[in-house]
C-alpha positions in Angstrom: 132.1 14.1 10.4 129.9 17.0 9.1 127.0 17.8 10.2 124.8 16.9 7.5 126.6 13.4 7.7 126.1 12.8 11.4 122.5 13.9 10.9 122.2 11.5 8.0 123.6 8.3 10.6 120.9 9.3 13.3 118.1 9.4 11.2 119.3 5.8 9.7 119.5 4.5 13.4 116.4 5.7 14.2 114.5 4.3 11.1 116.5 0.8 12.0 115.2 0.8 15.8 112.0 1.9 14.9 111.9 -0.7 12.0 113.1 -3.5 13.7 113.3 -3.7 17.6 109.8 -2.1 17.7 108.1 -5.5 18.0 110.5 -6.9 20.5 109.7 -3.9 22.4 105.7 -3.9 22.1 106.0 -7.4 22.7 107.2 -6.6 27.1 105.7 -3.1 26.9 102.8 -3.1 25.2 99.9 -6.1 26.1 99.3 -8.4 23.8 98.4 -7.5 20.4 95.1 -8.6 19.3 94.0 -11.5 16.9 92.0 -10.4 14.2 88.6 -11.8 14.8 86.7 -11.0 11.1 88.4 -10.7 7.8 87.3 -9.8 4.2 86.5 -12.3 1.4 85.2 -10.8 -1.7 84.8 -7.7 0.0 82.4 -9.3 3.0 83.0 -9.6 6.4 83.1 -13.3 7.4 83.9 -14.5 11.3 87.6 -15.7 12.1 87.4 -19.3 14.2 89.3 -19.1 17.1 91.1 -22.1 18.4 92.6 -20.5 21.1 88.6 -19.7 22.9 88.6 -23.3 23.2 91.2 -24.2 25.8 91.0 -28.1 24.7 91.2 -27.6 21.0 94.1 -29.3 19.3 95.1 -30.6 22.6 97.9 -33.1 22.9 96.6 -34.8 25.9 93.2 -36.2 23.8 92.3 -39.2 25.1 88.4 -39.4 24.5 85.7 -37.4 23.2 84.0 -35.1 25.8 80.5 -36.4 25.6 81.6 -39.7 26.6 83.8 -39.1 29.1 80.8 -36.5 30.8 78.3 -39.7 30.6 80.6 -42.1 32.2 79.3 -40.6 36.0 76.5 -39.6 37.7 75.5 -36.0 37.4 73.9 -33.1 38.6 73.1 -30.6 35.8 74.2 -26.4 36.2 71.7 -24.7 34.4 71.4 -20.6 35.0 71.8 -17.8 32.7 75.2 -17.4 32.8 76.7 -20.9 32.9 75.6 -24.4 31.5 77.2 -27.8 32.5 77.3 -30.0 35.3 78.8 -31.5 38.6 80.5 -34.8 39.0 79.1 -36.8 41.6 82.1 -39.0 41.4 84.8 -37.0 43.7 82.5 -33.9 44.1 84.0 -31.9 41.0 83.3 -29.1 39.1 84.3 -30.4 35.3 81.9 -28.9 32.8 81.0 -25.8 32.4 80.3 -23.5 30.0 79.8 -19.5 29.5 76.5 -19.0 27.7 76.7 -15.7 26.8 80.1 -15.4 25.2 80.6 -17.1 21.9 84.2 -18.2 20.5 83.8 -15.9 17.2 81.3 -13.5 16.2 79.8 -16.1 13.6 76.1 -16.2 14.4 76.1 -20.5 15.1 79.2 -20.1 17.4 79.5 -22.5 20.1 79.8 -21.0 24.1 83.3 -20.6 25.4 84.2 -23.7 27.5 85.9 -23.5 30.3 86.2 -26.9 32.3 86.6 -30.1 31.3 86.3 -33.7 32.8 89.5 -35.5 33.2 89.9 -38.2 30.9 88.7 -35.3 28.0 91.6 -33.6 26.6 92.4 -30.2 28.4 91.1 -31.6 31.6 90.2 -28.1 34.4 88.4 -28.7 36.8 88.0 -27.9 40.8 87.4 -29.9 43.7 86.4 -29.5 47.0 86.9 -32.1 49.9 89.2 -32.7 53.4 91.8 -34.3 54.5 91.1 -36.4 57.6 93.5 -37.7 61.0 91.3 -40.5 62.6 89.3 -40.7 59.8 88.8 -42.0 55.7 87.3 -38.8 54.3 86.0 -39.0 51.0 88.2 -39.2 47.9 88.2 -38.9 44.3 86.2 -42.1 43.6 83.9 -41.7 45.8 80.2 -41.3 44.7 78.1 -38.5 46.4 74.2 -38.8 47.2 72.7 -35.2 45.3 69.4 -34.0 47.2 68.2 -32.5 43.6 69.2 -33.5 39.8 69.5 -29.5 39.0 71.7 -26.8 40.6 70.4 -23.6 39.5 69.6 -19.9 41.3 66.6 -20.8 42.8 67.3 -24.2 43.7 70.2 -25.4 45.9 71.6 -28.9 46.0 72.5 -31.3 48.8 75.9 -33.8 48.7 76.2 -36.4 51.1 78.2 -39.1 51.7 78.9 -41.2 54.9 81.8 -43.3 55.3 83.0 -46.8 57.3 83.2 -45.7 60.6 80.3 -43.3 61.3 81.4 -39.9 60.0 79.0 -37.7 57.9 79.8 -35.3 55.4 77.9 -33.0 53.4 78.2 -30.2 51.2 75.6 -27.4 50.6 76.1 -26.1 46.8 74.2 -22.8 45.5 75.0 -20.8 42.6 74.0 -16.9 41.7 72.7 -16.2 38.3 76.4 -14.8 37.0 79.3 -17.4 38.2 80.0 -17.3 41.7 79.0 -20.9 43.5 78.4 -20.7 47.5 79.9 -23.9 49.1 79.0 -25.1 52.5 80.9 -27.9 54.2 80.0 -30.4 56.9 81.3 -32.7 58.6 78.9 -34.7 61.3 80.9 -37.2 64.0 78.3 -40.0 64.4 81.2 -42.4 65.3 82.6 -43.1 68.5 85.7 -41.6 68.3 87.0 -38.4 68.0 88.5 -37.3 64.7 90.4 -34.0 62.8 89.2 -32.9 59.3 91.2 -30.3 57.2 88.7 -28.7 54.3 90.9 -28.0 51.2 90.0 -26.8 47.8 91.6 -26.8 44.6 91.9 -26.1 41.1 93.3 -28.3 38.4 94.7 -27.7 34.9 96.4 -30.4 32.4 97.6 -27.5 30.5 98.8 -23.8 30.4 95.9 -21.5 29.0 96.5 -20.7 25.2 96.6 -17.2 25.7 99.9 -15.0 26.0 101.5 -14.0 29.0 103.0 -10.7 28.6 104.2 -8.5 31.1 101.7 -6.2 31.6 98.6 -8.5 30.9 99.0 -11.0 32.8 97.6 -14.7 32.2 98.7 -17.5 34.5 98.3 -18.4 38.2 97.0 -15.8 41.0 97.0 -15.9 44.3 96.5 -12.8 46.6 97.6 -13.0 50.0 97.8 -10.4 52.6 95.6 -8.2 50.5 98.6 -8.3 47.6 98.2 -9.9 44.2 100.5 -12.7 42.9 100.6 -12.9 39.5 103.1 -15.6 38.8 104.8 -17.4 35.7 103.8 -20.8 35.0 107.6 -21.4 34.7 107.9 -20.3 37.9 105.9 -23.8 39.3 107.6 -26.0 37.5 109.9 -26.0 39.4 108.7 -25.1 43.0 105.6 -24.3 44.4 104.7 -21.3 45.7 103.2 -21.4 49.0 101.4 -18.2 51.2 99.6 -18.2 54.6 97.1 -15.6 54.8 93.5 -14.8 56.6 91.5 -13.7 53.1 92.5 -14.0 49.9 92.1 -16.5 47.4 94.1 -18.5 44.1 93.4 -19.7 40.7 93.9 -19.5 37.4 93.7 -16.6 34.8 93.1 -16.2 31.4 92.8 -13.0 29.0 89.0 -13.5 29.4 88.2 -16.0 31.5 88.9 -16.8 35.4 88.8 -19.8 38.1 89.3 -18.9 42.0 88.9 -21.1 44.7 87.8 -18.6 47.6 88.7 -19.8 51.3 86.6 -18.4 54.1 87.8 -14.7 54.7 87.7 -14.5 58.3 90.1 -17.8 59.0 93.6 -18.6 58.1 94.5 -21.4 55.2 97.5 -22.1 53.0 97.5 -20.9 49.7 99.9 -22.7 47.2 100.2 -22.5 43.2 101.9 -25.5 41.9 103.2 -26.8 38.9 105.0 -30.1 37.1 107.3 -30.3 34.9 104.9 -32.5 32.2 103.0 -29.0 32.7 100.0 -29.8 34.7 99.1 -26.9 37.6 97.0 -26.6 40.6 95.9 -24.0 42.7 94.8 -25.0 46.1 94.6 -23.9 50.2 93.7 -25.9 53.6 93.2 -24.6 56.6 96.2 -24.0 58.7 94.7 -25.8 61.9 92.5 -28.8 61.7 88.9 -28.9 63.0 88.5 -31.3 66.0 85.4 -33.3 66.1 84.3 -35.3 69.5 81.7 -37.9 68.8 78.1 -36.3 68.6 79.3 -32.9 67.4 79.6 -31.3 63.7 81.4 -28.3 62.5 80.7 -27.0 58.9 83.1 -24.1 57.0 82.0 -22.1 54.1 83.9 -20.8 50.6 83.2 -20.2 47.4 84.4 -21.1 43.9 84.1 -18.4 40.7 84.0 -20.0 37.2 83.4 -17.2 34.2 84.6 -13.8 32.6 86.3 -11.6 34.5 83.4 -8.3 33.9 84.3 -5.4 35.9 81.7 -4.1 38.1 80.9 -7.7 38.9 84.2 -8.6 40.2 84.0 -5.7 42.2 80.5 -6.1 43.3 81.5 -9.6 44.7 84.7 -8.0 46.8 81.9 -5.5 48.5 79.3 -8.1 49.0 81.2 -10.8 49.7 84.1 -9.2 51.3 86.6 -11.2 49.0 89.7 -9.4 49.7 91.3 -8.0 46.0 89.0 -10.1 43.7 88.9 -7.3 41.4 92.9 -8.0 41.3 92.0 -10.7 39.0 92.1 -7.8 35.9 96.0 -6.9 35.9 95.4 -3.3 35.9 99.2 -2.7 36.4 100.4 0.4 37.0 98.3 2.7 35.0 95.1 1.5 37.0 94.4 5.0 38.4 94.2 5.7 34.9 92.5 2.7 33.4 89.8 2.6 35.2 88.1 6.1 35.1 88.2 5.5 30.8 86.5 2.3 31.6 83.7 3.4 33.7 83.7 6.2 31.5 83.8 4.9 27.9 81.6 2.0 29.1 78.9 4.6 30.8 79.1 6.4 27.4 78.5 3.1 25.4 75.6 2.3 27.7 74.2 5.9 26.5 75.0 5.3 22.6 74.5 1.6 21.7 77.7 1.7 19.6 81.4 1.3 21.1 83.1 3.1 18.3 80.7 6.2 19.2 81.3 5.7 23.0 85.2 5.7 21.8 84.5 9.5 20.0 83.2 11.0 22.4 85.6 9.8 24.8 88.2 11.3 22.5 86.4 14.3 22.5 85.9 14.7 26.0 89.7 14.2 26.8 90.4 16.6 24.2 88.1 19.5 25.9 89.9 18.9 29.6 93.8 19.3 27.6 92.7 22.0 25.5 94.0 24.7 28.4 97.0 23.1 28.3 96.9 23.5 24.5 96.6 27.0 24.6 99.4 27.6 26.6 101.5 25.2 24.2 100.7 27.4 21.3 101.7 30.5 23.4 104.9 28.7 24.3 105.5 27.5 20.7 104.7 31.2 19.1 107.1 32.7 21.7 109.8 30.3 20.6 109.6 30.7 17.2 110.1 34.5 17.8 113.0 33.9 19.3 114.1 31.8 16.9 116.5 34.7 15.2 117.9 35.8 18.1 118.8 31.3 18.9 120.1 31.5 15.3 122.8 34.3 16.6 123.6 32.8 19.4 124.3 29.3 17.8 126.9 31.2 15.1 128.6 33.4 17.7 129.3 30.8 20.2 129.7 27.8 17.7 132.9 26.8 19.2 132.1 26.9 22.4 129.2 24.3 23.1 129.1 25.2 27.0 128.9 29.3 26.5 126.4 28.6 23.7 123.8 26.9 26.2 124.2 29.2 28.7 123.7 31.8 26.5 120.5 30.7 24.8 119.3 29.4 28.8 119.6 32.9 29.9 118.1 34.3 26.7 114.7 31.8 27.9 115.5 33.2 31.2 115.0 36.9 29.6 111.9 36.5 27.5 110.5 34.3 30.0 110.0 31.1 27.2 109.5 27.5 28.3 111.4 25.0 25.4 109.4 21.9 27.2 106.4 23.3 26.9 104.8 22.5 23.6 105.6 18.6 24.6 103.0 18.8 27.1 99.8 17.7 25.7 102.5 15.0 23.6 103.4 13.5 27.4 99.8 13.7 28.4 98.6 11.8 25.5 100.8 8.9 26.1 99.3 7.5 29.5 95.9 7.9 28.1 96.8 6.3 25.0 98.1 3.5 26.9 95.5 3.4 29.7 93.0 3.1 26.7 94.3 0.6 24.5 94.9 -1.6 28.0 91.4 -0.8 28.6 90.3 -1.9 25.1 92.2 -5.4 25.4 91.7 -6.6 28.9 87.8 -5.6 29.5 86.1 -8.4 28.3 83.2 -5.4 28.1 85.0 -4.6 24.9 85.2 -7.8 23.0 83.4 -8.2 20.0 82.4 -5.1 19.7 81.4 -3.6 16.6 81.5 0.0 15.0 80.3 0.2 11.1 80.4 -1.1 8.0 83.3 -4.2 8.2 84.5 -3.2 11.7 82.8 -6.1 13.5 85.0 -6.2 16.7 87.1 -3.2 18.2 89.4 -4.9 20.2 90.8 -6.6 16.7 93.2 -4.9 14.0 91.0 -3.9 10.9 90.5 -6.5 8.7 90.1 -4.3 5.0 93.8 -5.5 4.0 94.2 -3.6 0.9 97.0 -5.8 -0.3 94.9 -8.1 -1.6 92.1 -5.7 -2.6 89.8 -6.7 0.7 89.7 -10.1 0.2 89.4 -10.5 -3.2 93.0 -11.4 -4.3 93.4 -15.1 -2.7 96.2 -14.5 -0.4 97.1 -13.4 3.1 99.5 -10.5 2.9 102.6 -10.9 5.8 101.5 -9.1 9.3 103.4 -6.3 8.9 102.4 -5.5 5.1 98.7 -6.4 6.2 97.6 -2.4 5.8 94.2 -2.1 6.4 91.9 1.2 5.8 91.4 2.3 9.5 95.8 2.5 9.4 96.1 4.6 6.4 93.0 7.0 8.0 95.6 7.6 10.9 98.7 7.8 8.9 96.7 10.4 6.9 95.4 12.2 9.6 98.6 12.5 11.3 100.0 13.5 7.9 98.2 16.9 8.3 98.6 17.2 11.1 102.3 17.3 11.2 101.5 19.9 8.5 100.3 22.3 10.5 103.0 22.3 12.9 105.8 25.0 12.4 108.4 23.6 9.9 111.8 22.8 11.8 115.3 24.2 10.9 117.2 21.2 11.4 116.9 18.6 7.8 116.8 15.8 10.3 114.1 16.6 11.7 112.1 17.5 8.8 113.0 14.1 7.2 111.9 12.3 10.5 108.5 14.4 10.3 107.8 13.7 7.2 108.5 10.0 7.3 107.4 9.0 10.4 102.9 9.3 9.5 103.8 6.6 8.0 106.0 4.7 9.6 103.1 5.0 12.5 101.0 3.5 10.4 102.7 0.8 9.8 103.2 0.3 13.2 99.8 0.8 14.2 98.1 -1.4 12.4 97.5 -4.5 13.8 96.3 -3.2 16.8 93.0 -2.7 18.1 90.6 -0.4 15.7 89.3 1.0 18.9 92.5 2.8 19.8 92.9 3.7 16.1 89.8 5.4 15.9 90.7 7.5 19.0 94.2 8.3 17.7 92.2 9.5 14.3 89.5 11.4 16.0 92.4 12.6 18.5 94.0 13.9 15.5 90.9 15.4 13.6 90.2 17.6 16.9 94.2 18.7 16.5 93.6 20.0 13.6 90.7 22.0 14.3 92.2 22.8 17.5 95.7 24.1 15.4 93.7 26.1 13.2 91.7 28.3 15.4 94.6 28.6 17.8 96.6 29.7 14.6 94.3 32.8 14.1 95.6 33.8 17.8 99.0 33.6 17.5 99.8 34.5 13.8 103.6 34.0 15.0 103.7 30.9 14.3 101.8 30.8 10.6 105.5 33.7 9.6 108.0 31.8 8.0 111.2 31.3 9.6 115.0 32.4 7.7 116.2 30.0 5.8 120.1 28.0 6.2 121.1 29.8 3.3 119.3 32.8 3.1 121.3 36.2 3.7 121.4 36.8 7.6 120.5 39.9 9.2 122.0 41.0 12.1 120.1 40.2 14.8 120.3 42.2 18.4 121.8 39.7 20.9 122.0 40.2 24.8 
């Protein structure tokens, strides 16, 4: 085959991967791909409904509306700035609850996020907290509780108590901070006159999987750490078995993209965690304690957890695991592997947002700032890159005189790099650099809920969303939904632009192939590109603005690289080998 052939069937097998297994790929590589959460009508920005904020929406398992099934028991109303809803006296649960301050959309009449539900309501979650008793009837799941106070709320606790047949008391103590952490105290008083064994348990129940995606590097599903490791396991993966841990500290529950429940046994004592699962797809997180507590008549013992219901915000998951001593709760964000990275641009980017006001600013200067610390490297790539395209002439020679010998011909050019003391792998650099901070970002961007909703300017209304300016359909004024992968908005054609000059400035390669691939593949990017998150467009634009400056002054001090190299057919020179 000749070579321009052989070239011609790479580049085509290329174009084919990158056309079609790139969303396979992105799909296990890559997290999730955001929804877009605004879209344009006539040119104006108008809020995208969500079904998927609303974990009962649509729900199969329907049986009655919400309302009614909430007024069917007694009550005792959760009211603090963070959460709304209340407790079920029948059975001691926690089944309606609400997150105040995050809406579904970014319409201004929203409704709150809800996060549990009463069964009976479709998309029953809820948690309970109770024991299991030897000698004893402990209390059940029909059994009414006695509340000291009609309102749980920061600055007022509430009292449960119930007393059963043969003499045994028990109570639990409930408070609640002003984010989503409840404090749960548990008592048991043995007024009979026998002695009797109580087991406190916990758990967390689901009549569904969450709506959002599981992917493999953000993870939604059941957690459990145990022995200070994280769990993150498949719902599948209950279905079928349960998995079961002993541990002293941890805790188990359910995650969403957003959102989190954890049932938190008392650190300092051992329990059983398990994560189970049916096959009709109903889950439960849930732990006991691995030794019952003994009670003679006339004594009481009481044991202490706690329960978190809301978003999973940074800093406030970790300020609970310092205070609280919750071993790993800030495990709850999958940070994965990149987490050394991750992190730092979050504290970062959201310290810089806290400065600005705007995220899309705070995303700037980030880009900025990560562009000063690799612009050393930068220098010493264009050094690296003038140096080889000097040498390009004497490569040229090499590559005619040993053309049928392939092995002679790359130890010949090795010890010419050798010689002039040039480094081929070093103008790719700043390139491998770019690509854990790229990722690191655009993880950050999706899994913080400090990022949703966000806006920037003009129609960009939420960050974490592809750009909703489709120019298909002229922004929203031709009636139709273009297909995901035409739906080009104007933020995508910015980057494929940018990266279009970019590309520019580099020094034109020898090899056709390549120059085909260089020219094409601006905008193949931004085709690719485009329905994710604006935020990590703007920093690939911004990334690429800086490039260009960057390339042009560096230019002026190394004017190697702006001389034209011989062309294929242009009359050779002889060039002095080694």
């Amino acid at each position: 085959m000749k070579e321009d052939q052989k070239n011609f069937v790479i580049f085509a097998l290329l174009a084919a991967l990158i056309l079609f297994a790139w969303q396979p790929i992105m799909h296990w590589v890559f997290p999730q791909q955001p929804a877009a959460t605004t879209k344009l009508v006539n040119g104006k920005s108008q809020p995208v409904p969500n079904p998927a904020a609303d974990p009962t929406a649509d729900s199969p398992s329907a049986l009655r509306d919400r309302a009614a099934v909430l007024a069917e028991t007694p009550r005792v109303v959760i009211d603090t700035p963070s959460v709304k809803g209340s407790i079920n006296l029948k059975g001691a649960r926690f089944d309606d609850l609400v997150l105040v301050k995050y809406d579904e959309n970014i319409s201004k009449n929203s409704p709150p996020i809800r996060l549990l539900s009463p069964t009976g309501a479709a998309g029953a979650y809820f948690a309970q907290i109770g024991w299991q008793g030897v000698g004893t009837q402990a209390p059940g799941a029909d059994t009414v509780w006695q509340a000291s106070a009609p309102r749980l709320t920061p600055t007022t606790p509430v009292t449960l108590t119930t007393t059963n047949a043969t003499g045994q008391r028990f109570q639990i103590d409930l408070a609640v901070d002003e984010h989503y952490m409840f404090t749960i105290r548990q008592t048991v008083t043995n007024l009979g006159a026998a002695p009797v064994a109580v087991t406190p348990f916990a758990l967390v129940s689901r009549s569904s999987r969450s709506t959002d995606v599981d992917q493999y590097v953000a993870h939604v599903g059941p957690v459990a750490v145990a022995a200070s490791a994280a769990n993150y396991i498949n719902y599948g993966d209950v279905e079928t078995a349960p998995k079961q841990f002993t541990t002293t500290g941890g805790w188990a529950g359910f995650a969403d993209h957003y959102w989190l429940t954890a049932i938190v046994p008392d650190q300092k004592l051992p329990v059983s965690l398990q994560q189970r699962g049916t096959p009709a797809k109903t889950y439960q997180a849930d732990y006991q304690l691995t030794q019952p507590i003994n009670l003679a008549p006339g004594t009481k013992a009481s044991y202490s957890s706690h329960f978190f219901a809301g978003a999973k915000e940074v800093k406030l998951l970790e300020d609970y695991q310092d205070k609280l001593g919750i071993d790993e709760f800030d495990r709850a964000i999958d940070w994965g592997w990149f987490g050394m990275i991750e992190q730092p641009i979050f504290y970062y980017l959201d310290w810089l947002f806290r400065l600005v006001g705007n995220f899309g600013v705070a995303i700037i200067l980030l880009t900025i700032t990560i562009r000063a610390l690799l612009f050393p490297i930068a220098q010493k790539q264009f050094a690296s890159m003038a140096k080889m395209r000097v040498l390009q002439p004497k490569m040229k020679a090499l590559q005619e005189r040993w053309k049928d010998d392939k092995p002679r011909q790359q130890q010949e050019i090795m010890k010419l790099y050798k010689e002039e003391k040039a480094n081929p792998v070093a103008g790719c650099l700043p390139m491998l650099l770019q690509i854990p901070i790229m990722f690191a970002l655009y993880k950050v961007l999706l899994l913080t809920i400090e990022m949703r909703h966000q806006p920037f300017v003009l129609w960009i209304k939420d960050l974490s969303a592809p750009d909703p300016a489709t120019i298909l359909n002229l922004f929203g004024y031709l009636n139709f939904t273009p297909p995901s992968f035409l739906a080009i908005g104007i933020v995508p054609v910015l980057l494929g632009v940018s990266m279009y000059y970019q590309m520019k400035l580099n020094p034109a390669p020898l090899d056709d192939m390549q120059k085909q691939i260089f020219a094409i593949m601006p905008w193949m990017l931004m085709f690719v590109m485009a329905p994710f998150a604006v935020g990590l467009q703007v920093y690939w634009i911004t990334s690429n603005i800086l490039t260009i400056l960057q390339q042009r002054w560096l230019y002026s001090k190394h004017p190697a690289l702006k001389e034209p190299l011989p062309k294929k057919d242009a009359p050779k020179k002889e060039v002095a080998v080694k």
